[in-house]
Each structure stands twice: as structure tokens, then as C-alpha cells.
C-alpha positions as CSV (number, residue, x, y, z in Angstrom):
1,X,0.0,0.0,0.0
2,X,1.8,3.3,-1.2
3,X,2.0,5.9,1.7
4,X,0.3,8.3,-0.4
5,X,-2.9,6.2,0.4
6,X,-2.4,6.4,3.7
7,X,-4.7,8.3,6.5
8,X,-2.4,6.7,9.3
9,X,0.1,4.9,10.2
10,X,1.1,3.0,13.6
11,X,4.4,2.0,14.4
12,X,5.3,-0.5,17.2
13,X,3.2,2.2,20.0
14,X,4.1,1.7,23.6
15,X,2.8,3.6,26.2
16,X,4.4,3.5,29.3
17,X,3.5,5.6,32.7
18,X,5.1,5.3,35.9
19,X,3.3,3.9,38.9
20,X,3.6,3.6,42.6
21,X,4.8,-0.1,41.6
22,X,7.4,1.2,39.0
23,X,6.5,1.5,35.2
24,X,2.8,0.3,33.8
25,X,2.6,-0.7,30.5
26,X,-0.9,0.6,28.8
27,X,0.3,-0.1,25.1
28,X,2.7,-2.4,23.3
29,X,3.7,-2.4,20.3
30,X,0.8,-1.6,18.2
31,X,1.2,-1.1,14.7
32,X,-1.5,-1.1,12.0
33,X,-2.3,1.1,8.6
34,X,-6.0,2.9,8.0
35,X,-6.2,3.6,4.3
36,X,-7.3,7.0,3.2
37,X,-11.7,6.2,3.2
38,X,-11.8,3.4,5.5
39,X,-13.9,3.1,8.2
40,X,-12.1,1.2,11.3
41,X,-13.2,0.2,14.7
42,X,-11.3,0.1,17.4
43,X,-12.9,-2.7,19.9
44,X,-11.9,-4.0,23.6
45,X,-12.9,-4.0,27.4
46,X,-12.8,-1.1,29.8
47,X,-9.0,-0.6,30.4
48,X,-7.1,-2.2,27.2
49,X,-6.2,1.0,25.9
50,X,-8.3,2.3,23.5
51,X,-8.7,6.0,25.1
52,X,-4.8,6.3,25.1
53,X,-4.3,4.7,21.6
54,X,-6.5,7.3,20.3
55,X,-5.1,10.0,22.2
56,X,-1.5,9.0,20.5
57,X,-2.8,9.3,17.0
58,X,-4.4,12.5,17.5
59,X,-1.3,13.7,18.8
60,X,-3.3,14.8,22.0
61,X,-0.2,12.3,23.5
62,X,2.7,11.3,22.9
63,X,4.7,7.5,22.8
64,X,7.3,6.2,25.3
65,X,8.4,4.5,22.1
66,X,6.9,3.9,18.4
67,X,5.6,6.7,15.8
68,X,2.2,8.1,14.3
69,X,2.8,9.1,11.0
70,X,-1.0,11.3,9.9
71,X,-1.5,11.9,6.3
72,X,2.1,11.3,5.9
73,X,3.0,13.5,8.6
74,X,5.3,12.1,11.6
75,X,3.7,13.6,14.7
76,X,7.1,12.8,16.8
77,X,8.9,15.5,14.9
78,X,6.2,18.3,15.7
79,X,6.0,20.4,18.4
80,X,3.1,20.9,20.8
81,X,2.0,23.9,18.4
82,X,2.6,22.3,15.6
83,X,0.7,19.2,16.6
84,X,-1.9,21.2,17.0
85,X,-1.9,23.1,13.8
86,X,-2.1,19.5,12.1
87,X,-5.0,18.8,14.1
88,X,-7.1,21.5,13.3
89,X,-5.9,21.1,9.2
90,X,-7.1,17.3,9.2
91,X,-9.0,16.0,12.1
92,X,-12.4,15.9,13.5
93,X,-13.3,14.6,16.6
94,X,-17.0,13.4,18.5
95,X,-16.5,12.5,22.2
96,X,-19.3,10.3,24.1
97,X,-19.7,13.4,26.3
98,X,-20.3,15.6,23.5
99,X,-18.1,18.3,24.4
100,X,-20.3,20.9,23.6
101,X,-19.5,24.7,25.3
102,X,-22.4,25.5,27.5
103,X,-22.7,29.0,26.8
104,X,-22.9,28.9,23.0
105,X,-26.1,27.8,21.1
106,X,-26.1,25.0,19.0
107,X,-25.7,27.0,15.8
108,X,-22.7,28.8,18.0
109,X,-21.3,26.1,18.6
110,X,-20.7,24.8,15.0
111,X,-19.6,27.9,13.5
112,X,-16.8,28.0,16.2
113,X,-14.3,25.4,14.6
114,X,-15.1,27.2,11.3
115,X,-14.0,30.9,12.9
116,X,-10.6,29.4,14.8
117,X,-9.9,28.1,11.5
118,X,-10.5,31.1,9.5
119,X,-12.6,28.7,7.3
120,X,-14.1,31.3,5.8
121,X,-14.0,34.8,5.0
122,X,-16.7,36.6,7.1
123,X,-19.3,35.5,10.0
124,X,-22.0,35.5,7.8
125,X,-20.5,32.4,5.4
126,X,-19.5,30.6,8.3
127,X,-23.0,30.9,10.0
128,X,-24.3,29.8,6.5
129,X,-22.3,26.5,6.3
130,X,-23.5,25.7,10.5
131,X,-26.6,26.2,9.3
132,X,-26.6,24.3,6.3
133,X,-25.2,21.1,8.6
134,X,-27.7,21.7,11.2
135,X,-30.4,21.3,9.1
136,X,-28.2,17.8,7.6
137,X,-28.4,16.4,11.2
138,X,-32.4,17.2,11.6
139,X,-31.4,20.4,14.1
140,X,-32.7,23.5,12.1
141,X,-35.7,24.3,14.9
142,X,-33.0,24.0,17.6
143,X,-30.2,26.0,16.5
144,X,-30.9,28.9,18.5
145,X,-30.5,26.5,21.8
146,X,-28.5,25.9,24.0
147,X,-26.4,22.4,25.0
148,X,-28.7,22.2,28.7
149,X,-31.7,22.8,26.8
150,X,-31.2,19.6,24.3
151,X,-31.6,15.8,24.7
152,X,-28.6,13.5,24.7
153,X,-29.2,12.8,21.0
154,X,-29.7,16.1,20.1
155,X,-26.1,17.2,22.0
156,X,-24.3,14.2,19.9
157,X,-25.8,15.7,16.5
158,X,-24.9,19.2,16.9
159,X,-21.2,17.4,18.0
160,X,-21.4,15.8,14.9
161,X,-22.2,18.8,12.7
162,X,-19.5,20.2,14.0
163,X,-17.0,17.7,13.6
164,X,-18.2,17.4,10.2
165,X,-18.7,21.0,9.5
166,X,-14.9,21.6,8.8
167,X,-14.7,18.6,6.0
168,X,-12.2,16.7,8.0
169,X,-9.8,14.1,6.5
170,X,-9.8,11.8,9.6
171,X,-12.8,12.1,11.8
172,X,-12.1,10.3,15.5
173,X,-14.9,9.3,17.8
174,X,-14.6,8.2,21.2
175,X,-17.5,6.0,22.0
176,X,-19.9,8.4,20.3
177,X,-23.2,6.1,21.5
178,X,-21.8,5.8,24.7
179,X,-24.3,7.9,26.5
180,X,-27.6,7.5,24.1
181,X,-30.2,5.0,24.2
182,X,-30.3,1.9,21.9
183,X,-32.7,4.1,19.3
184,X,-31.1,7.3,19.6
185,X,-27.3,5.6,19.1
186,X,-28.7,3.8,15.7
187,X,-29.9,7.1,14.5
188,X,-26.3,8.6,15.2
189,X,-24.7,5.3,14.2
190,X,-26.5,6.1,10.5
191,X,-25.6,10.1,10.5
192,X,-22.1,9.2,10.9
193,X,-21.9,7.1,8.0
194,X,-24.4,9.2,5.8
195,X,-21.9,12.0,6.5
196,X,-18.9,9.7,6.0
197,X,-20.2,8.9,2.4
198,X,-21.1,12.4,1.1
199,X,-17.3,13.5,2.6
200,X,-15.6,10.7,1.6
201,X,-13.8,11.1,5.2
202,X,-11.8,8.1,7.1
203,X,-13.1,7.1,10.4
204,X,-11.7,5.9,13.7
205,X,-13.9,4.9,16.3
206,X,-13.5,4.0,19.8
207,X,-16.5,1.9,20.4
208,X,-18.0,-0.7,23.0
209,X,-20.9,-0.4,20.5
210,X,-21.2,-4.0,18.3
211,X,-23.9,-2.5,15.8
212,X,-21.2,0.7,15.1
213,X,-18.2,-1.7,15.2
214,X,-20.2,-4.0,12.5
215,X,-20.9,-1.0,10.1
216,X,-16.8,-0.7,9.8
217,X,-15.2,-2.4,7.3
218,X,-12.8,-3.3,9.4
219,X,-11.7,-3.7,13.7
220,X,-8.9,-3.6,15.9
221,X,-9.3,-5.2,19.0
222,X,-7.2,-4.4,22.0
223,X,-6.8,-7.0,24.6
224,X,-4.6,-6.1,27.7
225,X,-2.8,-3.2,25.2
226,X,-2.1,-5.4,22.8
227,X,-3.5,-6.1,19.1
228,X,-5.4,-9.7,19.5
């Protein structure tokens, strides 16, 4: 597979911290390709290290040993700021707790990865394109609320309107149905890959969730911070 089809690239990951009882090892050796487009999974119990792997390939983290290569890009030779910069060019991200800022309304909150990005060229255009992915995610009556005044499924949609809004490359979610009901996390579990198909975006997903873990085309499963 040329690295020019590559949306990342894993190479031998450890992750080590210390401990009162020395050094504990949360990762070993993981090493594993996503092809630009695909949709993986990333599967395993509470504790195997599926938080931290994805916190190493967003470069929110870094190795004890091992590299994460995004788009091409070795994140081991990037500095804090420039991690971030990469971040912001390539990636979005949904969290299981949504992550929404409680004093901005939903339509607020979407535009706001648009304006740090300087997306666009005035308020108004970047407005137009939150709006235009509210209404995408069934959300154009609620725009004008805010996160405490929306249901849990409501919350996850504007967080995935705004993850999407930006046209990521690589979207990352970290058990994205983790807090919904069985209904309301197959109605996210089918916005995420309608809005996968129209962008053409690769996925990552963190995921104790089988039906969202079946829709990948492929999964990684963690046992004990290990590849099984």
C-alpha cells in the first residue's frame, strides 16, 4: 500500500507511565495502517487502551516509544503547536460526552471550529455553512438552543455537525453512542456514515458499541494493550 494512500500509520506504540509499583505498560507495540476512506473500529474492554491509543494518533499524546505518522506527517517531529496546527488542518473529533460549550447555542457552537480556522472569509458564510449542517443532522428548529436545553441525542448531533462541518480528513470518535439510548445511538450510528459517504472522510472509532463496530469495514481489538 503506497504511503500516499495512507490516513495513518502505527508504528510499534508503547505507552508506558510510571506507577507507585514502577512502570505500567498501557500499550505495546501496536502497529497497524487505515487507508485514506476506511472506516475502522477500534474494539476491547474497559482498560485495554483504547482511550490512550487514540489519544496517540491524534497527537493529543505522545509514545514512550513507536511513531504516528497522519496523512504522511510524523507527529514525533512536531512540536506541541505544531501538533496542534495539524489537528485542526485534518481532524475531527466526537466525544461520548459531547463536548459541547455550555454558553454557546447550537448554531454557535458549530460555527466556532469554522472561525478558529479562519474557514471562511466573514461570519456570515460561516453561519451559512453551521446552518446548512444543522439542518443535515435534523437540528434547524434547535439552533438557537443551548447544550442544557437539548436531549442527549440532540447534543451528539450538533457534535457531529461540527466535527463534520470543517470537511475533516480523519474524523475520531470516542464511543460516540456511549451515553444514548439503543434508538437514539442507531440514528447517530446512521448520521455518521451518511456524513462519511457524502465527505468521503476516514473514520476511527473507539467503540464498545457492536452494531457501530459491524458498520466498519474493518476492527482492531485491544486486549490487555495489545493487538489480538
Amino acid at each position: 500500500m503506497r504511503a500516499m494512500n495512507l490516513a495513518i500509520e502505527a508504528e510499534n506504540l508503547c505507552k508506558e507511565v510510571a506507577s507507585g509499583d514502577g512502570v505500567l505498560n498501557i500499550l505495546h507495540e501496536i502497529s497497524f495502517r487505515i487507508a485514506v476512506g476506511e472506516a475502522v473500529a477500534v474494539v476491547g474492554a474497559s482498560g485495554s487502551g483504547k482511550s490512550t491509543l487514540l489519544s496517540l494518533l491524534a497527537g493529543l499524546d505522545l509514545p514512550s516509544r513507536g511513531r504516528v505518522l497522519l496523512d504522511g506527517q510524523d507527529l514525533s517531529g512536531l512540536d506541541e503547536d505544531a501538533r496542534a496546527a495539524l489537528r485542526g488542518r485534518l481532524l475531527g473529533f466526537v466525544f461520548q460526552s459531547f463536548q459541547l460549550l455550555p454558553t454557546l447555542t447550537a448554531l454557535e457552537n458549530v460555527m466556532l471550529p469554522l472561525e478558529l480556522m479562519a474557514l471562511h472569509k466573514d461570519q456570515a458564510e460561516a453561519q451559512a455553512t453551521a446552518e446548512e449542517m444543522l439542518a443535515r443532522v435534523g437540528l434547524t428548529d434547535r439552533r438557537g438552543h443551548y447544550p442544557k436545553h437539548l436531549s442527549g441525542g440532540e447534543q451528539q448531533r450538533v457534535a457531529l455537525a461540527r466535527a463534520f462541518a470543517v470537511k475533516p480528513k480523519l474524523l475520531l470518535a470516542d464511543e460516540p453512542t456511549g451515553n444514548l439510548d439503543v434508538a437514539t445511538g442507531s440514528q447517530i450510528i446512521d448520521l455518521i456514515f451518511a456524513l462519511n459517504a457524502e465527505q468521503g472522510t476516514t473514520l476511527l472509532l473507539v467503540t464498545h458499541d457492536e452494531a457501530l463496530a459491524g458498520r466498519c469495514g474493518r476492527q482492531l481489538r485491544l486486549v490487555g494493550g495489545r493487538l489480538a
